[in-house]
DRENTORKOL-3810 file (N, C-alpha, C; in nm, 4 decimals):
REM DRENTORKOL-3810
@n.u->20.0645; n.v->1.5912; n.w->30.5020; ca.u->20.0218; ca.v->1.7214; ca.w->30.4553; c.u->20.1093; c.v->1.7611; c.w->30.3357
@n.u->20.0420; n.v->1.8175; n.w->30.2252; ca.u->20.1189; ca.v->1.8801; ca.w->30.1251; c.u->20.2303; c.v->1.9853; c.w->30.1428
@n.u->20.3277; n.v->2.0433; n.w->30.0525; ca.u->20.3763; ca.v->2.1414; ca.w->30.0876; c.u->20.3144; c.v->2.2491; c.w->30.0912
@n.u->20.2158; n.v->2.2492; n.w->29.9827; ca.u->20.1509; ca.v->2.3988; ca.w->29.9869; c.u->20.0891; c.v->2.4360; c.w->30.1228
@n.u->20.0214; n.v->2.3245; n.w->30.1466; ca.u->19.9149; ca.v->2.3525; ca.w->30.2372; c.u->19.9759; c.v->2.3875; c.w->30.4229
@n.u->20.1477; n.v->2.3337; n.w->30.4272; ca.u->20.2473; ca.v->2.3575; ca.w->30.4904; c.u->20.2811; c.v->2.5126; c.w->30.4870
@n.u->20.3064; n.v->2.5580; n.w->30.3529; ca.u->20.3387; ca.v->2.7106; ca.w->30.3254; c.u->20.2361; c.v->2.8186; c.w->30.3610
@n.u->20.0722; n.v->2.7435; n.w->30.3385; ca.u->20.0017; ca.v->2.8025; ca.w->30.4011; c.u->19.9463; c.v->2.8540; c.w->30.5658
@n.u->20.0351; n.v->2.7313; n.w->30.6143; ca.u->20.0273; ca.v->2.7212; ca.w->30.7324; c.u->20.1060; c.v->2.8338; c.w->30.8051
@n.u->20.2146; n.v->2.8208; n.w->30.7718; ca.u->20.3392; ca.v->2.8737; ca.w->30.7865; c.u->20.3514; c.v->3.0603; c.w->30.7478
@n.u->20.2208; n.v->3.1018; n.w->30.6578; ca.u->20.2292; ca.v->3.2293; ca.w->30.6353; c.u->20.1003; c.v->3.2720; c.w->30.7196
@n.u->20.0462; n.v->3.1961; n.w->30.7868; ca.u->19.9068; ca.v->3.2520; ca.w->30.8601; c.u->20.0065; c.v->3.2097; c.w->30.9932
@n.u->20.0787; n.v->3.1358; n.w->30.9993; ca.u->20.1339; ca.v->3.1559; ca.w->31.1711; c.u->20.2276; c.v->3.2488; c.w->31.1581
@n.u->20.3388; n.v->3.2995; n.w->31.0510; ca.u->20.3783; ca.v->3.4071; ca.w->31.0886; c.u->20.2704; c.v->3.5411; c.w->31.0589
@n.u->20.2116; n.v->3.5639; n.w->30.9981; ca.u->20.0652; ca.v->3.6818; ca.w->31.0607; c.u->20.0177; c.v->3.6856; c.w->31.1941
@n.u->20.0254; n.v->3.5828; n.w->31.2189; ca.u->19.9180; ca.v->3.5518; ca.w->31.3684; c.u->20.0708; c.v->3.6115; c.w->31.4327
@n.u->20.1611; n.v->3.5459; n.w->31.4280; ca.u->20.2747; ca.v->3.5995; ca.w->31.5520; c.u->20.3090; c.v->3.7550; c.w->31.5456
@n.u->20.3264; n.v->3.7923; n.w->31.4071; ca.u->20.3494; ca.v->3.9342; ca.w->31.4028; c.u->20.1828; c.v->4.0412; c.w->31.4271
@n.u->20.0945; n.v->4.0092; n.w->31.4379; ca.u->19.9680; ca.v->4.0328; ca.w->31.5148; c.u->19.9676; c.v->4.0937; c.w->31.6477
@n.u->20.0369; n.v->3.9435; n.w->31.6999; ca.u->20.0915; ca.v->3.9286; ca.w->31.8430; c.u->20.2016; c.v->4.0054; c.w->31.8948
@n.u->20.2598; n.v->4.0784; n.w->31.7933; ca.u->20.3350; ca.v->4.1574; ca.w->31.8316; c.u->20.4695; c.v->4.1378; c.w->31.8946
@n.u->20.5208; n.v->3.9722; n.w->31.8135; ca.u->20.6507; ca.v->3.8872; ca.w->31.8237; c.u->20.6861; c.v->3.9864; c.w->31.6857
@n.u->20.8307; n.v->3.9912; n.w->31.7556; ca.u->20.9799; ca.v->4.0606; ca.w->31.6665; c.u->20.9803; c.v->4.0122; c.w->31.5691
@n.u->21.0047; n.v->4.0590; n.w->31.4497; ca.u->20.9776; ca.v->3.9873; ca.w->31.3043; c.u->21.0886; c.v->3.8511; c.w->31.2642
@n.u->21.2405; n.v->3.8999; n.w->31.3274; ca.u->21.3064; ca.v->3.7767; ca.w->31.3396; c.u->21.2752; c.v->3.7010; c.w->31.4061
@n.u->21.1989; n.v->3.6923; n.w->31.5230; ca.u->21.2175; ca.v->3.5364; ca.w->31.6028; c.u->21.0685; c.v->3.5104; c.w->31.5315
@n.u->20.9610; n.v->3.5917; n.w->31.4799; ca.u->20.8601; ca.v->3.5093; ca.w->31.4223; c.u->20.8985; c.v->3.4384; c.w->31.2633
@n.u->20.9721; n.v->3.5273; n.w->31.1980; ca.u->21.0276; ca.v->3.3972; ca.w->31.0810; c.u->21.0971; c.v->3.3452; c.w->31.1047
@n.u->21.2119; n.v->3.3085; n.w->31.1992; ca.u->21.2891; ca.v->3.2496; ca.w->31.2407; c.u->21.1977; c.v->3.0827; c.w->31.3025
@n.u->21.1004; n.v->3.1255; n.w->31.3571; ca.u->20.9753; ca.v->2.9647; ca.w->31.3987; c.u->20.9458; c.v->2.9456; c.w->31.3079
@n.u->20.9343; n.v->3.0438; n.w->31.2599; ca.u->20.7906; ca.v->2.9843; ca.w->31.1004; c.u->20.8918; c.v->2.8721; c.w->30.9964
@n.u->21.0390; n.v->2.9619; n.w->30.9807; ca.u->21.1429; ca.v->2.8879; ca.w->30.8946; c.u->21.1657; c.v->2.8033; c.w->30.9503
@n.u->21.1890; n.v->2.7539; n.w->31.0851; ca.u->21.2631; ca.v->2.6515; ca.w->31.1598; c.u->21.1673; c.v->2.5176; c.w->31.1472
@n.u->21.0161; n.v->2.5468; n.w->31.2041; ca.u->20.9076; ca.v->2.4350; ca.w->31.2143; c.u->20.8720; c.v->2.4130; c.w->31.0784
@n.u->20.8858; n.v->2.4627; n.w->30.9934; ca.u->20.8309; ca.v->2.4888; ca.w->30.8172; c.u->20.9402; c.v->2.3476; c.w->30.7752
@n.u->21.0810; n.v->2.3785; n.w->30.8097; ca.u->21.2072; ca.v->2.3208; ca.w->30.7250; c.u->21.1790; c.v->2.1911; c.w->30.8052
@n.u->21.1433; n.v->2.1801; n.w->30.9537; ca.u->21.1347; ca.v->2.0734; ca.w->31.0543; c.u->20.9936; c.v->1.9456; c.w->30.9756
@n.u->20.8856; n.v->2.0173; n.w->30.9417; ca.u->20.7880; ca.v->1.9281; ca.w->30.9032; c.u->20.7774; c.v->1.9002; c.w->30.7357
@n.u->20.8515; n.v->1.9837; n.w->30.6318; ca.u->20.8693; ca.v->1.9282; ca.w->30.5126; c.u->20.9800; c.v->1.8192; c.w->30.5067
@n.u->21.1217; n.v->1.8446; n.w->30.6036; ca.u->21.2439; ca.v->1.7534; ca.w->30.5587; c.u->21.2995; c.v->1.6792; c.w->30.6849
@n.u->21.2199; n.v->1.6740; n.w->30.7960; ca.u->21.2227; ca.v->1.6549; ca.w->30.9164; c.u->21.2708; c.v->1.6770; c.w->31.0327
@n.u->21.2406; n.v->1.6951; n.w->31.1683; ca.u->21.3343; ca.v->1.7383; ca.w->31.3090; c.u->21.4751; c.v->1.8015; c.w->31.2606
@n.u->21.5352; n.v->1.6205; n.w->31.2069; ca.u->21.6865; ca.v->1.6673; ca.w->31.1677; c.u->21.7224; c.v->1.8083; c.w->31.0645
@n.u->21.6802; n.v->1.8586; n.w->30.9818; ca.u->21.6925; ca.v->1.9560; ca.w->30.8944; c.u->21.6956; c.v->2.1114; c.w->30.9665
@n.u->21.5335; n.v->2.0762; n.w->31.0559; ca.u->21.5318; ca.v->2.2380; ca.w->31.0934; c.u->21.6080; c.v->2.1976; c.w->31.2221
@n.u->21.6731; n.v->2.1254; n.w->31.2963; ca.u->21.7923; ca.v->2.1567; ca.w->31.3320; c.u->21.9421; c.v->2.2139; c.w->31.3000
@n.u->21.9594; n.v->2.1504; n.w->31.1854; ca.u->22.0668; ca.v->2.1946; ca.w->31.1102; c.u->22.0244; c.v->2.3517; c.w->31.0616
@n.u->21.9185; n.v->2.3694; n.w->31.0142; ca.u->21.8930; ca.v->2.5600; ca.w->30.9971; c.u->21.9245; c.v->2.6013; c.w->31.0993
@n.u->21.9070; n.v->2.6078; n.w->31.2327; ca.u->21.9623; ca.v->2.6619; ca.w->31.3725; c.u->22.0700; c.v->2.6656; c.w->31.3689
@n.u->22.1646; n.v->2.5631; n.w->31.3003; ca.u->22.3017; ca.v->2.5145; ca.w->31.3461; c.u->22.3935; c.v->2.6045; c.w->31.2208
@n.u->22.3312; n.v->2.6328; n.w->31.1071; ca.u->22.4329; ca.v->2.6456; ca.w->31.0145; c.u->22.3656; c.v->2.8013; c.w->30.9810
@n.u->22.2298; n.v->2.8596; n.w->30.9988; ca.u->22.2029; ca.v->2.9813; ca.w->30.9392; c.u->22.2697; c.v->3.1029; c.w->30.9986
@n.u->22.3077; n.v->3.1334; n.w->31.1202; ca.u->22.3573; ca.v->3.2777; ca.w->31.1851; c.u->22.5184; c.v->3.2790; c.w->31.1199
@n.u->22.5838; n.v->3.1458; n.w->31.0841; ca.u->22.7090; ca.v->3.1153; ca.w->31.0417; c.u->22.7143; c.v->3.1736; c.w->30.9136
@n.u->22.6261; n.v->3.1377; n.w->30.8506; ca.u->22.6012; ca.v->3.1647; ca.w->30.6576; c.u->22.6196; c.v->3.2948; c.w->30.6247
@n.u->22.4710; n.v->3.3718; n.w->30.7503; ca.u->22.4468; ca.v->3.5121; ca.w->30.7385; c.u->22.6005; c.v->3.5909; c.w->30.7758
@n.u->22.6492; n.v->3.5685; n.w->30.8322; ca.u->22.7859; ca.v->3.6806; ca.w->30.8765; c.u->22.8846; c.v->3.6517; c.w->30.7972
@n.u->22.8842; n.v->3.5422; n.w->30.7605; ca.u->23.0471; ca.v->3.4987; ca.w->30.6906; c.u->23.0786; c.v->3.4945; c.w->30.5418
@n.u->23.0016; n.v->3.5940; n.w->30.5391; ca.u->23.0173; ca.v->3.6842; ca.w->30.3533; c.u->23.0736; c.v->3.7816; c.w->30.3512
@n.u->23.1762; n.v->3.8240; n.w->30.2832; ca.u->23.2809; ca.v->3.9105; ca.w->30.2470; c.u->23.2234; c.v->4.0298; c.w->30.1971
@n.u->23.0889; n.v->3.9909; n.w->30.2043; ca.u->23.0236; ca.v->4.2002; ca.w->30.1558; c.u->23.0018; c.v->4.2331; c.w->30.2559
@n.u->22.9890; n.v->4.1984; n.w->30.4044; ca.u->22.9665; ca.v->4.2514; ca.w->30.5166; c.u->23.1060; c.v->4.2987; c.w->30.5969
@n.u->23.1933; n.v->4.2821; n.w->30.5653; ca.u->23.3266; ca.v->4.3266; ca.w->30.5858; c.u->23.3941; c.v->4.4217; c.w->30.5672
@n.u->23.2925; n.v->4.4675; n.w->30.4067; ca.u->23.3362; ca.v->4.6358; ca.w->30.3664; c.u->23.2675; c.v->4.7350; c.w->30.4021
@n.u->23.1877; n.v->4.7147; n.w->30.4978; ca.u->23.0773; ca.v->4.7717; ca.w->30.5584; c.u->23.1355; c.v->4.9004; c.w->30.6323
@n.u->23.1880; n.v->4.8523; n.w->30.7787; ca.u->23.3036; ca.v->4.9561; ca.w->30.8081; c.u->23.3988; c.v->5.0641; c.w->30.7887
@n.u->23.4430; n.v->5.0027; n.w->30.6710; ca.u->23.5021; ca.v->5.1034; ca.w->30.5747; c.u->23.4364; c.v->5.1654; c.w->30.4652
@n.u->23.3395; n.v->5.1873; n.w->30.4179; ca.u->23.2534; ca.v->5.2469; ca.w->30.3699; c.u->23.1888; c.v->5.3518; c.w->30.4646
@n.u->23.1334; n.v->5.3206; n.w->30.6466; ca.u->23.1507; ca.v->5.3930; ca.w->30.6804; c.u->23.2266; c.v->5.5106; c.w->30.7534
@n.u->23.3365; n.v->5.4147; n.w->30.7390; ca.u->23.4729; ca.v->5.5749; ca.w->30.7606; c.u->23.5044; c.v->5.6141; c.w->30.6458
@n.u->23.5412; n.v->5.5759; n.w->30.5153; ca.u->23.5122; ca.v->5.6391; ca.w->30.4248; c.u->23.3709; c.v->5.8182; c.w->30.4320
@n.u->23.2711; n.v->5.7311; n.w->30.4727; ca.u->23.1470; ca.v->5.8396; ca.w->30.4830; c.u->23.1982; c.v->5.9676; c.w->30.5455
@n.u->23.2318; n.v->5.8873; n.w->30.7062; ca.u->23.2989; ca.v->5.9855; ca.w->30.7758; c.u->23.3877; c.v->6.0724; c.w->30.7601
@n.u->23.5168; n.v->6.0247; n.w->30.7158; ca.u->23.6096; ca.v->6.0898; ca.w->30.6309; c.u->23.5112; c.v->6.2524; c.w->30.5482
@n.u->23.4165; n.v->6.1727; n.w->30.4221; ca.u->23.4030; ca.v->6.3073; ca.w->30.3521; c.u->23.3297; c.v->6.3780; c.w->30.3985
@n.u->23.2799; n.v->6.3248; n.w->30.5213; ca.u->23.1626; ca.v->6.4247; ca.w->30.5808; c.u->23.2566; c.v->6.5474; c.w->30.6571
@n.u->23.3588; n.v->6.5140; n.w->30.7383; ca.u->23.4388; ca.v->6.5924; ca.w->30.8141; c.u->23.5290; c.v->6.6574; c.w->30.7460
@n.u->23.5715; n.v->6.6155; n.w->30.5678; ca.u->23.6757; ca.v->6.7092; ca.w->30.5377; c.u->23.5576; c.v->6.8159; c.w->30.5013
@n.u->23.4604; n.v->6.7624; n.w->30.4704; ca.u->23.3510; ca.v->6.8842; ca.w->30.3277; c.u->23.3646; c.v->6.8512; c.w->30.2084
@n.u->23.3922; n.v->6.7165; n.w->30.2140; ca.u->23.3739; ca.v->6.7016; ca.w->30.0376; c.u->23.2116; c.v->6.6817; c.w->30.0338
@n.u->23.1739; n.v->6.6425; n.w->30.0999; ca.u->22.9958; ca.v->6.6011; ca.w->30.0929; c.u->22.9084; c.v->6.7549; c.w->30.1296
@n.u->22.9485; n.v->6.8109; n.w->30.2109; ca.u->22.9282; ca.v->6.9573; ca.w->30.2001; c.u->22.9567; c.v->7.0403; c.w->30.1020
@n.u->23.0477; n.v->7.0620; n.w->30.0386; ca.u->23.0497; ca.v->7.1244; ca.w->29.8793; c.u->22.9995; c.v->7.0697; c.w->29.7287
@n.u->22.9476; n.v->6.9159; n.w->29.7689; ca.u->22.8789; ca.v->6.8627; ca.w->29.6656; c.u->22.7172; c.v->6.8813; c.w->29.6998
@n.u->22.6854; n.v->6.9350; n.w->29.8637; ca.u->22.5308; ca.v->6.9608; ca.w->29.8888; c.u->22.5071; c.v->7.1206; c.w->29.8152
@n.u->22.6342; n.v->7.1734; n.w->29.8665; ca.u->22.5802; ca.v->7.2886; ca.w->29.8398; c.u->22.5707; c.v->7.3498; c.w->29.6791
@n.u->22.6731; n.v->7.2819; n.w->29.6214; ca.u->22.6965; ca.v->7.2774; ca.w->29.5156; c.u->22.5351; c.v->7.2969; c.w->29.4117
@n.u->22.5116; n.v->7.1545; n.w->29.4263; ca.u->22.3468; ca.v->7.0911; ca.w->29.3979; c.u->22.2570; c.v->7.1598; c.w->29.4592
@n.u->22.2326; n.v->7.2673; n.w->29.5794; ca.u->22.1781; ca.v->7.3704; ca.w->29.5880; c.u->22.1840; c.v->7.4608; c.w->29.5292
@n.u->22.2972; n.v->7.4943; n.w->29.5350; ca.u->22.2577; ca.v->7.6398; ca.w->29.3945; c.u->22.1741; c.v->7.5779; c.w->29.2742
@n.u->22.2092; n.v->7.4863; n.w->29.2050; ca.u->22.1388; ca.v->7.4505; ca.w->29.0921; c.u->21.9962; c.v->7.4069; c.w->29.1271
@n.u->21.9590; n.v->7.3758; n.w->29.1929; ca.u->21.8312; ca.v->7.3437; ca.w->29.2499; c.u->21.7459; c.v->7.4035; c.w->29.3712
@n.u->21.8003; n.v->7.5019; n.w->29.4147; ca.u->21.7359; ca.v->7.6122; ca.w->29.5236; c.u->21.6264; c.v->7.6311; c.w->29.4805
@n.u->21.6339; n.v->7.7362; n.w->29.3481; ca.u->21.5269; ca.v->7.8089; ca.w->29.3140; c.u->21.3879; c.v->7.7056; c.w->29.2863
@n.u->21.4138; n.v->7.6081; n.w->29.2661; ca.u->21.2227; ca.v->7.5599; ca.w->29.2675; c.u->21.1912; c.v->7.4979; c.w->29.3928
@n.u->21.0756; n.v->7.4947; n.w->29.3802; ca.u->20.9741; ca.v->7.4461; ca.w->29.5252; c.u->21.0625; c.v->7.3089; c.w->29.5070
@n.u->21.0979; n.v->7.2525; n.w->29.6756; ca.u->21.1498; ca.v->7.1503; ca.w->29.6627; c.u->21.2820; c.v->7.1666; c.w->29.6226
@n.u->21.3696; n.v->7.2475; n.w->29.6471; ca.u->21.4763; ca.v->7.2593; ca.w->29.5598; c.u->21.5761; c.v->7.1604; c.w->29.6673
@n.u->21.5644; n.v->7.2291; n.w->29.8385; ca.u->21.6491; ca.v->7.1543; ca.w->29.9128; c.u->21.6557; c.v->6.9861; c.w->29.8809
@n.u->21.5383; n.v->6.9470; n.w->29.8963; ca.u->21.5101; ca.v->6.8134; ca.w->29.8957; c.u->21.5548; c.v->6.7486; c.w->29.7748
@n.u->21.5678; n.v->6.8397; n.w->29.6304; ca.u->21.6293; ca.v->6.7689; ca.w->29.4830; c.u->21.7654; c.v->6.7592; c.w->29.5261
@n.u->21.7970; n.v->6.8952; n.w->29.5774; ca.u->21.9401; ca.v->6.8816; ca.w->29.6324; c.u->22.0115; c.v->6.7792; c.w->29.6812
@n.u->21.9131; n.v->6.7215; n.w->29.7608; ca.u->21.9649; ca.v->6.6270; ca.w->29.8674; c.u->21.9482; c.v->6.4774; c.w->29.8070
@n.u->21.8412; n.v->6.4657; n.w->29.6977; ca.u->21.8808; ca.v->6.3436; ca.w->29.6400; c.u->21.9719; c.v->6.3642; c.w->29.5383
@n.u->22.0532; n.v->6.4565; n.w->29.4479; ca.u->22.1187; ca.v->6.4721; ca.w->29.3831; c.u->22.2589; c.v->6.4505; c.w->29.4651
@n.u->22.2945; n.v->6.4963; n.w->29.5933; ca.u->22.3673; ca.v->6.4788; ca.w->29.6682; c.u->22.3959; c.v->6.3104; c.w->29.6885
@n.u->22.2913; n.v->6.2640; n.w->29.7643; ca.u->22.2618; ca.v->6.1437; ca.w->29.7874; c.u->22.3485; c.v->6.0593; c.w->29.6687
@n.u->22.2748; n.v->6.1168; n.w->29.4817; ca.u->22.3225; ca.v->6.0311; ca.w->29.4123; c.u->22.5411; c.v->6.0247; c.w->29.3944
@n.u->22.5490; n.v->6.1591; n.w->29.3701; ca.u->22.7333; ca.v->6.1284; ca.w->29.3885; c.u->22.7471; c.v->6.0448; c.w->29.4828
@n.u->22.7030; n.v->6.0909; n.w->29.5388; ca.u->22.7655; ca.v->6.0370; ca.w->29.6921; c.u->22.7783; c.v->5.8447; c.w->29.6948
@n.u->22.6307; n.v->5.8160; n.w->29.6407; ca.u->22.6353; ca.v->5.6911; ca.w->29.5887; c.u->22.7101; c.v->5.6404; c.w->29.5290
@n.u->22.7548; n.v->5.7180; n.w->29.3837; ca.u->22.7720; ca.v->5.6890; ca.w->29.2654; c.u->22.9332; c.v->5.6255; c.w->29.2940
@n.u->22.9905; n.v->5.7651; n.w->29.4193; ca.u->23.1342; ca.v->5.7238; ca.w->29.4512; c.u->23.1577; c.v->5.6166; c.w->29.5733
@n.u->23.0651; n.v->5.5905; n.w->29.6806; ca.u->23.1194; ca.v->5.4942; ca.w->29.7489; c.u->23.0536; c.v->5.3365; c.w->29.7015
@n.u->22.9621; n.v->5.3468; n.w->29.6628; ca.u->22.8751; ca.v->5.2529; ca.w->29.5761; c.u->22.7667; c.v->5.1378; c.w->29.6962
@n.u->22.7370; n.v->5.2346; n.w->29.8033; ca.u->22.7041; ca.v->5.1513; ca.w->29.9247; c.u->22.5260; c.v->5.2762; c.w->30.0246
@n.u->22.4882; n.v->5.1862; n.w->30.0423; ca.u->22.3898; ca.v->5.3039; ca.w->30.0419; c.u->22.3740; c.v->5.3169; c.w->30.1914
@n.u->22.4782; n.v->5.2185; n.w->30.2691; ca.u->22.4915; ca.v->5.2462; ca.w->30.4246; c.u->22.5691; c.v->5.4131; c.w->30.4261
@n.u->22.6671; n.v->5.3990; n.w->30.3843; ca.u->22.7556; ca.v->5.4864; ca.w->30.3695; c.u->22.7253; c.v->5.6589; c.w->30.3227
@n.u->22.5911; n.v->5.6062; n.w->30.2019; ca.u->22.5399; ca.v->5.7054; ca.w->30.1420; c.u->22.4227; c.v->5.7882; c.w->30.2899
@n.u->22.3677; n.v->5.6891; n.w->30.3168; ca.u->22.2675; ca.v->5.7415; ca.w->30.4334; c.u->22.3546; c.v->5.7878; c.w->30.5620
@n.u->22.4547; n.v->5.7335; n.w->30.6093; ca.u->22.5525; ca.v->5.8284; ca.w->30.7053; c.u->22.5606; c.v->5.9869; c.w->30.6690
@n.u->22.6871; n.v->5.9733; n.w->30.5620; ca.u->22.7254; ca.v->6.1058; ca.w->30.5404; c.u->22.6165; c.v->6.2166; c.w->30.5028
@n.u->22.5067; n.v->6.1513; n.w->30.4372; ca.u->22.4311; ca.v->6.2483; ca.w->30.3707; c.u->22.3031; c.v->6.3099; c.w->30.5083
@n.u->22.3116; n.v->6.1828; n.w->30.5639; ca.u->22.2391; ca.v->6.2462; ca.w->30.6603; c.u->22.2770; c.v->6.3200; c.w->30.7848
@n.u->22.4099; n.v->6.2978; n.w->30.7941; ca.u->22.5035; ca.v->6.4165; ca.w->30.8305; c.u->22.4941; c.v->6.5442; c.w->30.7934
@n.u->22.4920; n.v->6.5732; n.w->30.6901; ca.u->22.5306; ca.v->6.6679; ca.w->30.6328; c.u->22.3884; c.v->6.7503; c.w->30.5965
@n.u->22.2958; n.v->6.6800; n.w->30.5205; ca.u->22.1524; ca.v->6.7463; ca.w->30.4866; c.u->22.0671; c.v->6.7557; c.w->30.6025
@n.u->22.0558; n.v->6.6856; n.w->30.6526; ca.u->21.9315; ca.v->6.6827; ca.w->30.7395; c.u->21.9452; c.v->6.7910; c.w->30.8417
@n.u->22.0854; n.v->6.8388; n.w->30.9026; ca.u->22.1071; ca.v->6.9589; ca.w->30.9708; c.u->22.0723; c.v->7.1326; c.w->30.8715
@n.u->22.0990; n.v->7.1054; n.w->30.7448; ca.u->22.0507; ca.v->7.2331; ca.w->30.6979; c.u->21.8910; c.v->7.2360; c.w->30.6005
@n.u->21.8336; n.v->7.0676; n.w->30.6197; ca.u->21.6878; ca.v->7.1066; ca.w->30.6198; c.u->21.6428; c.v->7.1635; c.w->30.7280
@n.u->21.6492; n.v->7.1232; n.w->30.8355; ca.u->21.5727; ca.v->7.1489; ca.w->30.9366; c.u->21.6069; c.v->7.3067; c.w->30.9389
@n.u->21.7261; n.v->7.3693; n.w->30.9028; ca.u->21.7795; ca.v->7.4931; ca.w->30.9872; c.u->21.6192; c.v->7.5776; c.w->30.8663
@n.u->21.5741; n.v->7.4732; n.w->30.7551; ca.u->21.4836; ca.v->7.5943; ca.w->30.6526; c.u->21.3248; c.v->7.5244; c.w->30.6492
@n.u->21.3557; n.v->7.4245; n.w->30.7895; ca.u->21.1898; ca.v->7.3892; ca.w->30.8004; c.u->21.1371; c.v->7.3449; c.w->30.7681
@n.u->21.2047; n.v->7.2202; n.w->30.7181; ca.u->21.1581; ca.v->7.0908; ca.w->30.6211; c.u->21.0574; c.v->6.9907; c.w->30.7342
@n.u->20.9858; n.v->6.9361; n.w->30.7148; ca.u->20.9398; ca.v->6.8240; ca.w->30.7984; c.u->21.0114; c.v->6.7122; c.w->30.7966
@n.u->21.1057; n.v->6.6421; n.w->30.9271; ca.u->21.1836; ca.v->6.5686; ca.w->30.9477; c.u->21.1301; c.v->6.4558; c.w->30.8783
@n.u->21.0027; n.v->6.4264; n.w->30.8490; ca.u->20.9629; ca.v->6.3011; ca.w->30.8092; c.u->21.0020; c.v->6.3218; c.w->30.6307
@n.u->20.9666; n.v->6.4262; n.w->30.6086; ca.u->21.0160; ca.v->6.4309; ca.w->30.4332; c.u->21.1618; c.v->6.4350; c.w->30.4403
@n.u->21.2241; n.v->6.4893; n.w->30.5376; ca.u->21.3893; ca.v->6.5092; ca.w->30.5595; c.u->21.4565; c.v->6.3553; c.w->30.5499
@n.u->21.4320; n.v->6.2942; n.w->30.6908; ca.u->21.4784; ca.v->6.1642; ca.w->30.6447; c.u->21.4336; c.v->6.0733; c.w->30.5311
@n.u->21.3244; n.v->6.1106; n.w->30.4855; ca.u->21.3146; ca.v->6.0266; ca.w->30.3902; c.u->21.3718; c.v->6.0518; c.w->30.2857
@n.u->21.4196; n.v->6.1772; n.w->30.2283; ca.u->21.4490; ca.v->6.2059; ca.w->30.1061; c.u->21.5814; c.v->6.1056; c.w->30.1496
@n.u->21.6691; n.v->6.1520; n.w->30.2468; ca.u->21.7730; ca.v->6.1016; ca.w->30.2715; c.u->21.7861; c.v->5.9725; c.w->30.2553
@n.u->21.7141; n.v->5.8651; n.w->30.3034; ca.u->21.6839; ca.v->5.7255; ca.w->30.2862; c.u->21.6752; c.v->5.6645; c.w->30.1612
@n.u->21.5867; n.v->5.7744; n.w->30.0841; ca.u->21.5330; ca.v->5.7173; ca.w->29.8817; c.u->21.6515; c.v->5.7524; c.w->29.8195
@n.u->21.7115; n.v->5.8751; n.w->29.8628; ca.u->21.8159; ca.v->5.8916; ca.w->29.7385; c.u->21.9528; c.v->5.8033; c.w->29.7316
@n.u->21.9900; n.v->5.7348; n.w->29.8248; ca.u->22.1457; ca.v->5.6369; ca.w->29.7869; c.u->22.0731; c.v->5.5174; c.w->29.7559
@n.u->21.9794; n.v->5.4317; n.w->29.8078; ca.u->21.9558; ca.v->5.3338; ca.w->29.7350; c.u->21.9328; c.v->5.3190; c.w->29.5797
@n.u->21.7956; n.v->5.4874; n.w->29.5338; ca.u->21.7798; ca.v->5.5116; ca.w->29.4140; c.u->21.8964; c.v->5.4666; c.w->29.3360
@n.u->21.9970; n.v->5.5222; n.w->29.3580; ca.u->22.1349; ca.v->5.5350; ca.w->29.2492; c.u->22.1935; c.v->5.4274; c.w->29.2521
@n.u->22.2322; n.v->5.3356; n.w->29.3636; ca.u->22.2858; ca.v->5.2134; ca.w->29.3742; c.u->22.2019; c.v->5.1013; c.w->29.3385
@n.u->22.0839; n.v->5.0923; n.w->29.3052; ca.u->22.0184; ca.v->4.9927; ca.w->29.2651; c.u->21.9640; c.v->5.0187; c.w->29.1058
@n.u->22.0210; n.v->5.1533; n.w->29.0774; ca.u->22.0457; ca.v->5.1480; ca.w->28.9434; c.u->22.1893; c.v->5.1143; c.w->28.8522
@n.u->22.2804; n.v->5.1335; n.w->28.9511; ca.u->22.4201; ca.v->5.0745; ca.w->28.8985; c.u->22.3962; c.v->4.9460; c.w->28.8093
@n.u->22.4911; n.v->4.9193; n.w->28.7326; ca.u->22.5210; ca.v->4.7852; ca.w->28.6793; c.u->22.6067; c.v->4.7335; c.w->28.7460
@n.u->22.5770; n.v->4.6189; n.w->28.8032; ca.u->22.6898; ca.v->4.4655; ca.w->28.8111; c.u->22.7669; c.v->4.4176; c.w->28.7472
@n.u->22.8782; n.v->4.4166; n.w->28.7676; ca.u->22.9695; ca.v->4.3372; ca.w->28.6729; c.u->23.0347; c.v->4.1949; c.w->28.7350
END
């Protein structure tokens, strides 16, 4: 069998499994395992079993993870993230939507300074989502604003 016609295989059995209502990891996790097993043989998608959960954890960006979120914690409990919400409220109260600009404007410092958008979605959702609700926001626009605004800013950063 070709590869394509392998890849095709392989994207209609993970549909069919996630259909079925298999967990999205253990259905790409078969699809990758039998996929790597019938292009490079048995031996290969064994070795994916053997070497992938190792690969995934043992990167040094998952390490600052933690501390990014005590960092969060930290500014959530002194009020530095509270005087930068409210801050961005005054300037943005007055229009329709003002809380919610607020809160991605919030979102963005907040980004801008820990540079992590785990960190950004902690504190901010700490902090905003208790004084949307107190003005009657719909939790579904609430968390979401919360969710769009730290990635927004961090996936606009530059890399160096």
């Amino acid at each position: 069998m070709t590869p394509e016609w392998i890849g095709l295989l392989g994207f209609l059995a993970l549909l069919a499994l996630l259909f079925l209502r298999v967990p999205v990891a253990v259905s790409m996790g078969v699809v990758g395992v039998v996929g790597m097993a019938s292009l490079l043989g048995p031996g290969a998608g064994l070795n994916l079993l053997r070497t992938a959960p190792w690969t995934s954890v043992a990167s040094y960006d998952y390490a600052v993870i933690p501390l990014f979120m005590l960092m969060g914690n930290l500014c959530s409990h002194s009020g530095i993230s509270e005087d930068l919400f409210r801050m961005l409220h005054r300037w943005t109260g007055h229009f329709r939507g003002g809380l919610a600009l607020a809160t991605v404007g919030a979102c963005a410092g907040f980004a801008a300074l820990s540079g992590t958008t785990l960190a950004t979605a902690v504190t901010m959702g700490a902090v905003a989502l208790p004084e949307m609700k107190k003005l009657k926001y719909d939790p579904a626009l609430s968390t979401g604003v919360v969710a769009a605004g730290g990635p927004l800013v961090c996936s606009s950063r530059r890399r160096r």
